[in-house]
N, C-alpha and C positions, 0 to 999 in steps of 0.2 A: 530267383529261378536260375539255378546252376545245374550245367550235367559235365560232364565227363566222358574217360573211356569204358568206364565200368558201366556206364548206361547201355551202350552198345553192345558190351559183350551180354549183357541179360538179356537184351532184344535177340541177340542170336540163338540164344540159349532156351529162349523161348519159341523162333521158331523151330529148331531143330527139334522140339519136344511136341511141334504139333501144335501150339497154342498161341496162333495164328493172331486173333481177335483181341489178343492184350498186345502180342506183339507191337500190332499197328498200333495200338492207342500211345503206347511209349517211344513208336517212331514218331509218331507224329506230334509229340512232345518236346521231343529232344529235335528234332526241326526245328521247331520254335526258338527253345529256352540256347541252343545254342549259339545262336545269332547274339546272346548277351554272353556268352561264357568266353573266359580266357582259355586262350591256347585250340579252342575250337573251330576258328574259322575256316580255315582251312580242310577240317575235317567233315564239316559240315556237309560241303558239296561235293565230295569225293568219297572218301572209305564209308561215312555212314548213308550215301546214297546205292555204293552194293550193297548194304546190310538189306535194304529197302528193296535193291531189288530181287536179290533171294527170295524173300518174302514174298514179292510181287510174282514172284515164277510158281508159288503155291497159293496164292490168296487175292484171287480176284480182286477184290475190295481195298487191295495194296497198290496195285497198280491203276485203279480208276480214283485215290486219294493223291495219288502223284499226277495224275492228269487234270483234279480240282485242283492241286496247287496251281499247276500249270498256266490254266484260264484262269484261274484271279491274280497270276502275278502278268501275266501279257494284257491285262483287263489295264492296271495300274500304268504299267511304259508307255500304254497306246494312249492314257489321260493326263500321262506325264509326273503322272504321281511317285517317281522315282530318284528323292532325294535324298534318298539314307547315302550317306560317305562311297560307298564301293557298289550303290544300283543295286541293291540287293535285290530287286523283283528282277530286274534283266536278266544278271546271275544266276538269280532261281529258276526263273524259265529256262535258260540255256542247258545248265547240268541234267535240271530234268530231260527234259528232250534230249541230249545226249544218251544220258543212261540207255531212253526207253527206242534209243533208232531212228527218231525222229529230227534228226537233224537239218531237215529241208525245211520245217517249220521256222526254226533258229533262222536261217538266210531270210525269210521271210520276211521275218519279224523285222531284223536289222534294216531292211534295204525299204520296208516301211517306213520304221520312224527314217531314214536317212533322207526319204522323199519331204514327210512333214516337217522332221526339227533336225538340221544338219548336224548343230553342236552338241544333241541328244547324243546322236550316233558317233560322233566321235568321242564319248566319253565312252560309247556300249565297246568300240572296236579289241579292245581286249580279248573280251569273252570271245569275240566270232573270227577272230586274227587268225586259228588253223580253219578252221571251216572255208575261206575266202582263200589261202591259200590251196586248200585242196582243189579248190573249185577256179583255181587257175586268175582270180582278180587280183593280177600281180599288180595295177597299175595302180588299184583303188586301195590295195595293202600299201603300197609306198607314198600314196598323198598321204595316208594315216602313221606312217611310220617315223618321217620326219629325220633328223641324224640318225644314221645309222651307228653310229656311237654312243652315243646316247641310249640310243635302245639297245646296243650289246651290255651298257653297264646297269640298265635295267635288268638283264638276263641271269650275269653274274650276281648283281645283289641279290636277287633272289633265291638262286644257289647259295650263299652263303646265308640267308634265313632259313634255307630248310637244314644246314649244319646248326646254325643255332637251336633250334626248334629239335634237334635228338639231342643235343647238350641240356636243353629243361626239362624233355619228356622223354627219359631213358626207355620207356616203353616205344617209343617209336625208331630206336636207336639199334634197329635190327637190318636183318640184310633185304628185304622188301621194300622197306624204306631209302633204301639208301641207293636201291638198283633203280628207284623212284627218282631218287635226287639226279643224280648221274643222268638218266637217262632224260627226265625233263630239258635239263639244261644242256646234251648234245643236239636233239630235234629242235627248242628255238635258236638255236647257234645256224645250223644248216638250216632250218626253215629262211629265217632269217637271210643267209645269204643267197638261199635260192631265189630268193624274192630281189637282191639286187642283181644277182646276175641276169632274171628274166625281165630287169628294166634296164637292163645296159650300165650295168654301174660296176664292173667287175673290180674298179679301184678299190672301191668303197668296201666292195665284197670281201679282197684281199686284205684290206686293214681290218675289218673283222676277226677273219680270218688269224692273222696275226695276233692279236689280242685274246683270241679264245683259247690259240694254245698257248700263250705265253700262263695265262692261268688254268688249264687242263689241257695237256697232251692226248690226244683218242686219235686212231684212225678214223674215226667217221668225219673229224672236224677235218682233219687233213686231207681227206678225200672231196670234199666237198666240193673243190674246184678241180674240172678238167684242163690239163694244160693242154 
């Protein structure tokens, strides 16, 4: 059970043609089967979750299928049944709810289990890492955050897997993508250090700082800090 990009482009290709009810049946396929597919994971809960929601903006039935993922994968987190390598139900719940606007759900869920299984929620803090800072929990992003060097060369490495990842999949090695990369890796740079300067740690923010232009120059990273 393997899919690809070429899955996705037929789902689109089938809704744009009006033919909605196969659509979903091969979204909701490729959901699946790509949870096992190479070079998919990624894709999984991002680009082929517009595809879903295009769909979902013409076909009711699309969007109440993303709301039964929904409630069976918060069903699992809240039983704990969330062992797969990278929490794949948490994950799954979060993107979806992102998608669908429902992001208040997401805080929900997290600051639940943080209440029941503390070590749960510290493996979940990833996924909810902007949502918490939006939401201004500077203090509870920095118990989770730990080195702030550390987690800036998490930031970078990741940056440089999404250059690897248009070096295998030339299809992805276009200008969307890449405005993708870039711009990923300038907001956790500045999220990042807004979160230390909003806990007093403007050193810490600075050596950041330093190390992120030292590996990409932007004004946004330079700006980051007001003198």
């Amino acid at each position: 059970m393997s899919v690809g990009h070429e899955e996705l482009e037929k789902i689109i290709a089938l809704t744009k043609s009006g033919m909605y009810e196969e659509a979903l049946k091969r979204q909701l396929y490729f959901h699946e089967a790509s949870k096992y597919s190479a070079g998919m994971g990624g894709v999984r809960l991002s680009y082929a979750l517009s595809t879903w929601m295009e769909l979902a903006d013409k076909y009711e039935p699309a969007k109440e299928a993303m709301l039964e993922i929904s409630d069976k994968s918060k069903k699992h987190v809240l039983e704990n049944d969330d062992n797969y390598e990278e929490f794949s139900y948490f994950h799954d719940f979060c993107s979806i709810n992102e998608n669908l606007g429902l992001t208040q759900n997401i805080l929900e869920l997290f600051f639940k289990v943080k209440d029941i299984n503390p070590a749960q929620a510290r493996g979940y803090y990833h996924y909810v890492e902007n949502l918490l800072i939006e939401n201004k929990e500077y203090e509870l992003c920095n118990e989770y955050i730990g080195d702030p060097i550390k987690k800036y060369i998490e930031i970078e490495d990741f940056h440089k897997l999404n250059h690897e990842i248009m070096i295998e999949q030339p299809k992805l090695n276009d200008n969307t993508f890449r405005e993708f990369t870039r711009d990923t890796y300038i907001f956790s740079v500045c999220k990042l250090i807004e979160v230390l300067l909003a806990t007093r740690q403007k050193n810490n923010a600075r050596a950041v700082q330093e190390k992120a232009l030292e590996y990409f120059d932007c004004s946004e990273i330079r700006n980051a800090i007001n003198e």
